[in-house]
Each structure stands twice: as C-alpha cells, then as structure tokens.
C-alpha positions in Angstrom: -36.3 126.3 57.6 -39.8 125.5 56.0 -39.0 122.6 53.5 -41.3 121.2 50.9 -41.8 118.6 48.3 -43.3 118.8 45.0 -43.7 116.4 42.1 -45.8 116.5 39.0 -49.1 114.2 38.7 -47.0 112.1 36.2 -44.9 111.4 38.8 -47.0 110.4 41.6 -49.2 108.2 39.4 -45.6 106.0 38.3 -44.6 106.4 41.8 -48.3 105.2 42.6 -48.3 102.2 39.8 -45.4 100.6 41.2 -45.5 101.0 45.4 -48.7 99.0 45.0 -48.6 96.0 42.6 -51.7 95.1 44.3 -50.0 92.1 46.5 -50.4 94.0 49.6 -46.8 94.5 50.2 -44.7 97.3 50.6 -42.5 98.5 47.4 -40.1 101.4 47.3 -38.2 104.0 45.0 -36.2 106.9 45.3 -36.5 110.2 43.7 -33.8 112.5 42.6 -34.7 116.5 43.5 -32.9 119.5 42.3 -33.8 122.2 44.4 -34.4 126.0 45.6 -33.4 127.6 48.9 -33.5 131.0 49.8 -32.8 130.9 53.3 -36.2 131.0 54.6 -37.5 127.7 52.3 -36.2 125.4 50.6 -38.0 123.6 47.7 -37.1 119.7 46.8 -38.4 119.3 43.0 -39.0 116.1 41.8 -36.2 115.4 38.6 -36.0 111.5 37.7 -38.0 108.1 39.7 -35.7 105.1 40.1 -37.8 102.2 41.2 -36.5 99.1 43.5 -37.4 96.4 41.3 -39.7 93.9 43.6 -37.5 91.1 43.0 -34.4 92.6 43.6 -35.8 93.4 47.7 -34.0 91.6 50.2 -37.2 92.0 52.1 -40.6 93.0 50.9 -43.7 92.4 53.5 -46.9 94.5 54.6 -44.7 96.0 57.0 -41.8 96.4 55.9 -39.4 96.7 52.5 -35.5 96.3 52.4 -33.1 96.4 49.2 -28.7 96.2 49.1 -27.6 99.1 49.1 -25.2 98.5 45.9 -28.7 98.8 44.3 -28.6 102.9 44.0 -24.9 102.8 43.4 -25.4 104.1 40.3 -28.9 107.1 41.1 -26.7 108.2 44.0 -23.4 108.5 41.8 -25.4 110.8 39.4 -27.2 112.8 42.6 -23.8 113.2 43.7 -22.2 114.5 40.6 -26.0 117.3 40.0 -25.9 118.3 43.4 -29.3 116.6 43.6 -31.4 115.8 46.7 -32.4 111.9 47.7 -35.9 111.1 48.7 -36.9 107.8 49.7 -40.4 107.0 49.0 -42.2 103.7 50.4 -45.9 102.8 50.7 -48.1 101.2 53.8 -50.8 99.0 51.8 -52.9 98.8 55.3 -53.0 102.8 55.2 -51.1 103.3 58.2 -50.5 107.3 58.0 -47.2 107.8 60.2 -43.8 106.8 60.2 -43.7 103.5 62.0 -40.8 102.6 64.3 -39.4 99.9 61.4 -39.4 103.2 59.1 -37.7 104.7 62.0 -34.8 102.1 61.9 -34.6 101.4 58.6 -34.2 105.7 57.8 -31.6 105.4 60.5 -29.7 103.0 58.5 -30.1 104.3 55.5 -29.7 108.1 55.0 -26.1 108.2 56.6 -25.3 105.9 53.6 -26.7 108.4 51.3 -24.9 111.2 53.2 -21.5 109.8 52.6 -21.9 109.1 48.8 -23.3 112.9 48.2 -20.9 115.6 48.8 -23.2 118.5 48.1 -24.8 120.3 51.6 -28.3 118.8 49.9 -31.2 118.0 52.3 -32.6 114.5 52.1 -36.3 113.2 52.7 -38.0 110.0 53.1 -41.8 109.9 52.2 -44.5 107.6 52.7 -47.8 107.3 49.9 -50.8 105.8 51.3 -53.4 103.5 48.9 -55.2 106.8 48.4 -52.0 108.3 46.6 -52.1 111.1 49.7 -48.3 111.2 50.7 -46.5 112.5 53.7 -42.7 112.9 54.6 -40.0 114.0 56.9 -36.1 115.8 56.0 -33.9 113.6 57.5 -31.0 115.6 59.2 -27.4 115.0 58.7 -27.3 114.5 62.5 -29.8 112.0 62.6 -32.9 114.0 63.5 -36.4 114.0 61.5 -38.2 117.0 60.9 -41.6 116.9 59.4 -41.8 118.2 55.8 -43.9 121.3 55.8 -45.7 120.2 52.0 -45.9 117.8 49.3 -47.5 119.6 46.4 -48.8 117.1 43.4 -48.8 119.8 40.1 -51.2 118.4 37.2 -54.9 119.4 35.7 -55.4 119.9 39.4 -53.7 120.7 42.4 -53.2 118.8 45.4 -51.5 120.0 48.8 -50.4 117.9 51.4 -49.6 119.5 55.0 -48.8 117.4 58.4 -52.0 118.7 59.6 -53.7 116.7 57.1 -53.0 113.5 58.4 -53.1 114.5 62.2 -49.0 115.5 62.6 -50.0 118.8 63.9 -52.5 121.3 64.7 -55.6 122.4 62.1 -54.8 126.0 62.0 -57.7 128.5 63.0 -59.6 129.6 60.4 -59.6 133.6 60.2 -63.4 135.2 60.6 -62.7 137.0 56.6 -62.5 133.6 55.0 -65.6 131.8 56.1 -67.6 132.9 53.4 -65.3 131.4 51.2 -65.3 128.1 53.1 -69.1 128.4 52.5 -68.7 128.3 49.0 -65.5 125.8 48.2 -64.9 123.8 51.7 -62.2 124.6 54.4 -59.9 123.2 52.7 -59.8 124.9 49.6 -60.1 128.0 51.6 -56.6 127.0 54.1 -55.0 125.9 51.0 -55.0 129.3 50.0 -54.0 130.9 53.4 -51.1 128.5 52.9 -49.7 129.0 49.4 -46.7 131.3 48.2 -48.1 133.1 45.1 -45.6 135.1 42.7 -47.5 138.1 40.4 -45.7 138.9 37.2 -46.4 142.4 35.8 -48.2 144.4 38.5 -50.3 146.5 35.6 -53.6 145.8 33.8 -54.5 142.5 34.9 -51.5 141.9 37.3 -53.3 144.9 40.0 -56.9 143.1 40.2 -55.0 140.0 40.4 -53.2 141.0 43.2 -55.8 142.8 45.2 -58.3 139.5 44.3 -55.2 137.2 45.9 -54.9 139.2 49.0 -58.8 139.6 49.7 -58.8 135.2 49.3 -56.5 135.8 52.0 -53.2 134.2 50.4 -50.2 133.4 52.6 -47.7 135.4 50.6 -47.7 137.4 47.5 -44.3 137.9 45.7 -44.3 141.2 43.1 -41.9 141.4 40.6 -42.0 144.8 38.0 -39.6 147.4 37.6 -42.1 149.9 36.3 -43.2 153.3 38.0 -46.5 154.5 37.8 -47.3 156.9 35.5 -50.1 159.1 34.8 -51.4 157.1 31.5 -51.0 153.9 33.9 -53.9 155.3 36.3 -56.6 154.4 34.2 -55.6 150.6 34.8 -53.1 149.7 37.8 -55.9 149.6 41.3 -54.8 151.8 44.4 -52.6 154.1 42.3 -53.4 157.7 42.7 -52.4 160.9 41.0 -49.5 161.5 43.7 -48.2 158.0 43.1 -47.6 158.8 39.4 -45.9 162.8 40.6 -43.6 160.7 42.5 -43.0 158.1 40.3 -43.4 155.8 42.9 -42.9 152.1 41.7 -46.0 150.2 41.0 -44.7 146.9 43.2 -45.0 149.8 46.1 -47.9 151.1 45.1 -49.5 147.4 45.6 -47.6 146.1 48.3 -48.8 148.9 50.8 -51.9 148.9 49.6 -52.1 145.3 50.4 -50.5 145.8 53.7 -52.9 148.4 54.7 -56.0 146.0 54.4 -54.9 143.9 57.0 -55.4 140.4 56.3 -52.1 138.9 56.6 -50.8 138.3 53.4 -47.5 138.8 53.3 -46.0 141.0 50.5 -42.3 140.8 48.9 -41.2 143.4 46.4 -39.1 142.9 43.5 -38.9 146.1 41.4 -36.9 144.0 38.7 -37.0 143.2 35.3 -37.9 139.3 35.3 -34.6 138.5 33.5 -32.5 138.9 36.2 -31.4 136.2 38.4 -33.2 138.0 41.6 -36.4 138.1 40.3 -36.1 134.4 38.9 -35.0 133.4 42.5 -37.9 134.9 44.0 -40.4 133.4 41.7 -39.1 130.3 42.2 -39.7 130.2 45.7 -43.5 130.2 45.4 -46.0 127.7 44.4 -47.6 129.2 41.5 -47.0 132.0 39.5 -49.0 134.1 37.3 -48.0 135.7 34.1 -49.3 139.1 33.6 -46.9 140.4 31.2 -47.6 140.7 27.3 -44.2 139.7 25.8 -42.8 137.1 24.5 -39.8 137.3 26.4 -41.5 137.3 29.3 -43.5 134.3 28.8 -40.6 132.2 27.7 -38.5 133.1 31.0 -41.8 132.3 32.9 -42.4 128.9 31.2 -38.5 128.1 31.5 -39.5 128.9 35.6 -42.5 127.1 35.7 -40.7 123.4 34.0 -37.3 124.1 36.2 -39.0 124.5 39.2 -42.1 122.9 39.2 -44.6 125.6 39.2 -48.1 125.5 37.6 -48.2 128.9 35.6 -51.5 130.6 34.6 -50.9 133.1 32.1 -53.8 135.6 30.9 -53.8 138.4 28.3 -56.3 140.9 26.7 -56.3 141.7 23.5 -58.1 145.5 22.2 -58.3 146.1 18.9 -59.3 149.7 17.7 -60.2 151.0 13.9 -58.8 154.1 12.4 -61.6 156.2 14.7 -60.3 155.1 18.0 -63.1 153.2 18.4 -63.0 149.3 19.6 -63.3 146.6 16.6 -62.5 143.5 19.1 -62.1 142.8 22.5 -60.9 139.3 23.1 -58.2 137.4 25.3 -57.4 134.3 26.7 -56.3 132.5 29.8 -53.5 129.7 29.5 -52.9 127.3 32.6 -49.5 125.5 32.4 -48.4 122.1 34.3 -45.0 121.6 34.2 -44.0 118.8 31.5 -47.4 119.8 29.8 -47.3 121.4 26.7 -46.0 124.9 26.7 -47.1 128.9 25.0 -44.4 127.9 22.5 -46.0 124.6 21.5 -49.1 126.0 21.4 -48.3 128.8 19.2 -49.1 131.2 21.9 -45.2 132.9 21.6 -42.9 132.4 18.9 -38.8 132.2 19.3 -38.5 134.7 16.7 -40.3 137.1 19.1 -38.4 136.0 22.4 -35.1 136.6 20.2 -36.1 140.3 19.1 -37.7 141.5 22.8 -34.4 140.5 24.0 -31.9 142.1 21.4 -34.4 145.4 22.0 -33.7 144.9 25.8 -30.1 144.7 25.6 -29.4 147.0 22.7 -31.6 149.1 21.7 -29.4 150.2 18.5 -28.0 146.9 17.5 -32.4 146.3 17.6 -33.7 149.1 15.9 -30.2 148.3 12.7 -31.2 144.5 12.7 -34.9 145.6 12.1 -34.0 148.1 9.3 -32.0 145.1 7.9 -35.0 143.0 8.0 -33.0 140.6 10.3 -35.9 140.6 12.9 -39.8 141.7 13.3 -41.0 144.8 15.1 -41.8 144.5 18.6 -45.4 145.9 19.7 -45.0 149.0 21.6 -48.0 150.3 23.7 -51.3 149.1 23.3 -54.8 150.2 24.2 -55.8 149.3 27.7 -59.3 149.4 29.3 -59.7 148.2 33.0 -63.2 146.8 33.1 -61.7 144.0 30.4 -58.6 143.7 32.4 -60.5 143.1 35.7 -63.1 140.4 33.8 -59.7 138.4 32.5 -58.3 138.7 35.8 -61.2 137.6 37.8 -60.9 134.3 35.3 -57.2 133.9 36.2 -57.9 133.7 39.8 -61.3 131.6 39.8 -58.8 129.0 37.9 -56.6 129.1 40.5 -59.6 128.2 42.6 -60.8 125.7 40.0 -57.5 123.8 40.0 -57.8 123.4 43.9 -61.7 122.8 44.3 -62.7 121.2 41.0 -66.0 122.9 41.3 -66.4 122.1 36.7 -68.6 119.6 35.5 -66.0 118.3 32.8 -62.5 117.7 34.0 -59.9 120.7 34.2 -58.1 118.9 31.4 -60.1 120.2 28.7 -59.6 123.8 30.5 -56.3 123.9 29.2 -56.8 127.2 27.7 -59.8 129.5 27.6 -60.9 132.1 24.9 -63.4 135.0 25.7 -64.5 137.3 23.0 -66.2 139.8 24.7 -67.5 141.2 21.2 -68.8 137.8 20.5 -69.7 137.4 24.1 -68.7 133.6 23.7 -65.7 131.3 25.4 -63.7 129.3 23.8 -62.2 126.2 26.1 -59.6 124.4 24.8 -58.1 121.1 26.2 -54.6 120.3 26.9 -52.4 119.1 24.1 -52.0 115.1 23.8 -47.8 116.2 23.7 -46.2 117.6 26.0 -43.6 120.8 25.1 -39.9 118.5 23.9 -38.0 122.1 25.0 -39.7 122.6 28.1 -40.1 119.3 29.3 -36.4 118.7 29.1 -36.1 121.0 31.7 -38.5 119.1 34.3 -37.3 119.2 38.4 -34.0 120.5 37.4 -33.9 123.7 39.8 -31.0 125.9 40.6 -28.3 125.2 37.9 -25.4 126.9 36.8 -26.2 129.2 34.3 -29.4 129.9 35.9 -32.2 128.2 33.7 -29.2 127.2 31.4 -29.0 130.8 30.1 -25.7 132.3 29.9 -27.1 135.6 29.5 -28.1 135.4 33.4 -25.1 133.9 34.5 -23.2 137.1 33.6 -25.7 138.8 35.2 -25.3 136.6 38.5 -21.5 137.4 38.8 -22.0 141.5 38.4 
C-alpha cells in the first residue's frame, strides 16, 4: 500500500526551528497523524508536534539522539485514545540523506514500544529533515520491517513534494515524450511532480470540464471526478467533450469526462464519483488526493470543501465566474475570482467569500425542499440562486488561471511571493486583476480542524454519519 506524509509549512518550519538549534547536534520530536486509507493509500496528516526538549535527551550528538521513553507517556496516551498515527522525526546536521544503521537500531527499539501503548491498527513512521528542511521517511511495520514512504508533501504558499527518488532511494522515473515541452518551460521536476500527484475535480461543469481536460493534457497521475449531474442539452454550451447524444442519453457528465480522458491516452488515471459532495463517498474520495479543486458555485459546497481541505490537509483552489446580464439579456459584468486555500490559512468564510447563513439554507433546500421553500416564505432564511448565465470562453479563461496556480504553487515562476496571491480578481469588463494577499489570521473554525482526518461523524457532521450507516 502507497503511504504518504503530509504536514503544513507551519509545521515543518517548528519542526525545522527546533531539530537544529544550531549546535550541530541531532534533536528530535514526534508528530501525531490522523489519517486516510482507502485500501490502495493511506495518508498520515500531520495533527499536533511534541518536541523532546534538548535537555531532557539521555543522548544528543551529531550522530545520534536518545530520550526515556516515560517522556511521550503522555502524546502516546492521547495517540492511543484518537486512534492517531506516531511519527518520529530526527535531523542529521552533517546532511547525511539515509537512514543510518544507529537510526536503524534505535527505530528497532523504539517503535515496538509505541506499538504496545497504541491499540488502534495505525501505521507508524519515522522521518529524517536534513539542514535544507528537505525530509525523507520510512513506515515502520508492526513486524519490524521498513518500508520507504512513497511522499512527504509540505502544504503552504507553495508546495513542496518529497519522493525517495529525490534523494537517490530509488529510480528517477522516465519522463514520457508529451511532457518535455513542459519540462522546457518549468524544470523536470515541476513537470514529474505533476505525473505524480492525485488531483480531485469538484463540479465537472463550466470551469470544472477545461479543468479537467487542462489536468489530463499536464499529464497528472490521477484525476478523481465527483458530480452527480447528467448532461443536458442547455449544459452543451459549457461542459468540453459532451455531445448532443450525451445529453439524449442523459449520460452523466463524470462519464462524459472520464472517457474522454481515457481516450487521449496519456495515462492519467480517472475515478468516477457521480455523487453529491455531501456524502461520505465522495468525501472519502476527495480526501485521498493531494489537492482539490472547487468548481462548484454554492455555499454548501465550499464549506464541505474547506472542512476537507483543513481535515485532511489539502491545498484547495477554488474559482468562480460571475455574469451579470441587464433587463436585454445583454452582459453588464463579467468578473470572477480564483481563491487558493492552505490548510490552517484563512478560509472562504473568513474572507467573506461564503456566508453560514447561505451554507444553512443550500442545505435545508437539499434535504427538504418544502420545509425550504415554508422557511423562505416565513422569512426564516434567504433565497438560494437558482441557474445563472454561463458562457464558456469566460469559464475556460478562469480555468486556465486555476490550473497555472497549481503550476505557480509548484514552480514559483512570480516575481512577488505566492503569499500575496492569495486570491485573484479578474474583471474581464474592466480588463484588470485584482491580487489579494493572504489574511495575517488564519480561519479560528477551520483551523480547529487541522490533521484531524477520518473521525467519527465524518468531518464532525452528524448529518453524514447518518448517511454513513444507510
């Protein structure tokens, strides 16, 4: 099973701070992980640091680090009681990048210690951060054997991937003939970083079609669709690939894109989910990936995405177009905006971008669409926009934006950090952009939620734990 790491940049900068003091010995911590597993992957998510306070090491040298175990007592005590993973994490100041045979013995010794405090089937990893911050790792087995971990993803203003290949664990894979032209332009590495990554598409519409077919030409690993929609005819004038017999047959638009994908050839891998996003499969799926983007236009949507995106780690780029028309029909403004989202970073609802009130009434029209439309008569809640005008050439130009900052959070290609990219404004009346950077404070709902993975109610909504036990 491919297993993974991720942290946010928060973390691995107080990770970084205290494994090297500057005294040229090696320090240590441990990080609690809640996680995601799907049978194929399963993802360790970074939840709380505990540091091994230098003085309190039984043996700290350039080599080597040792602590009493009564010491994480307490962190495995509470990993235990969450169901939570164990990674040890330990520097080499001299840059060594491998596992060295005292990491050897010392893992030996101390992950069956950890193994008998946690009752939970939970995988555990050691890691090891070099003076660069670069980090590598192994899962250590229950029976003793190490396996290399097959990432360590650092989610902030940029991205950062770490693979064993990196640091000469295993082979550099062969880069495919399609994606050289892309190397040309942003390095090999930003272009195998894409081959590698998991990418979930949210709404397979307007902007969510070019997305998709922009993801699969980059040559992404694996796309993951989740709409329950069929194509229509009034959706042809917007969804790629659909034709006139798609809509007769109603087929479903995740379909529609996922064969259409398939029959270009390149490799990326499709998985269909023709769900509503508030249901615990599509959650599951999304959660699987390494970045998501949102191209739905409710609020409800958004929420459940930026619930995903702080549970499990994800960065979450979220785009939509706004048309406005006058009493002719005609267009008065043609504007949107692009949103990226770090995990423990401000959210849409701390920017304004979605409201609570709005979440509330798209989900009381989802569930009950009477009890909706007699709460609205009461004045008890706001309308909820129905259909709204929809022109592809503005979809496609909002779309290309989402997907060159995807590319812009791997490469750093700007001349001003991706910080003050936070979110991007394009009037195309105005023909002007507006950047915006990213708020000083972070989300307080959201960022409560930080590396806690699969829970019970799923995202701590009981709403989807009645749905998981149907």
């Amino acid at each position: 099973m491919e297993t993974t790491l991720t942290l946010t940049r928060d973390q691995q900068q107080a990770l970084h701070r205290h494994l090297f003091p500057g005294d040229g010995k090696e320090a240590a911590a441990l990080v609690l992980c809640g996680r995601r597993a799907d049978g194929k992957r399963q993802r360790l998510l970074a939840r709380s640091i505990h540091i091994i306070p230098y003085d309190a090491c039984l043996d700290r040298s350039p080599m080597s680090v040792s602590w009493p175990t009564e010491l994480m007592l307490l962190w495995l005590q509470e990993a235990d009681r969450l169901g939570l993973s164990v990674v040890k994490v330990h520097c080499h100041p001299g840059g060594f990048a491998s596992f060295s045979d005292v990491d050897d013995a010392s893992d030996a010794d101390l992950f069956p210690c950890i193994g008998e405090w946690i009752s939970a089937d939970a995988p555990h990893a050691s890691v090891i951060m070099l003076p660069d911050g670069a980090m590598f790792g192994r899962v250590v087995h229950g029976d003793g054997r190490f396996e290399p971990l097959n990432q360590i993803a650092i989610i902030g203003d940029d991205l950062k991937y770490w693979r064993p290949y990196d640091f000469g664990h295993a082979p550099i894979p062969e880069q495919r003939d399609f994606t050289k032209r892309h190397a040309q332009a942003f390095g090999a590495r930003t272009s195998q970083a894409l081959r590698e990554l998991s990418i979930a598409i949210v709404g397979c519409s307007g902007t969510g079609s070019p997305t998709i077919a922009q993801l699969a030409h980059l040559g992404v690993r694996r796309v993951v669709l989740v709409d329950p929609d069929r194509v229509h005819e009034i959706n042809l004038n917007r969804i790629l690939y659909a034709t006139i017999e798609d809509a007769k047959a109603r087929r479903y638009k995740v379909d529609v894109l996922g064969d259409a994908i398939e029959r270009i050839g390149l490799g990326t891998i499709v998985e269909r989910h023709r769900v509503n996003l508030c249901t615990p499969e599509a959650i599951h799926a999304v959660a699987a990936c390494d970045l998501v983007f949102g191209c739905v236009d409710s609020a409800e949507g958004r929420f459940l995405l930026s619930l995903i995106s702080n549970f499990y780690l994800l960065p979450y780029i979220d785009v939509g177009v706004t048309i406005e028309t006058d009493e002719n029909g005609e267009i008065s403004q043609a504007c949107g905006y692009l949103h990226y989202l770090r995990p423990g970073g401000s959210s849409l609802l701390s920017r304004g971008a979605i409201t609570l009130e709005d979440v509330r009434a798209e989900g009381v029209k989802r569930q009950n669409e009477a009890f909706y439309q007699e709460q609205r008569r009461a004045g008890y809640i706001k309308g909820v926009a129905e259909d709204r005008p929809a022109v592809i050439s503005l979809n496609m130009q909002f779309a290309a934006m989402a997907v060159t900052e995807l590319i812009a959070r791997l490469h750093g290609f700007r001349e001003r950090p991706n910080r003050e990219y936070a979110k991007i404004g394009l009037s195309l009346s105005e023909v002007a952009f507006y950047p915006e950077p990213e708020p000083a404070l972070a989300c307080r709902y959201m960022s409560r939620q930080l590396g806690k993975g699969d829970v019970t109610p799923l995202l701590n909504l009981p709403e989807l734990s009645v749905v998981d036990r149907l």
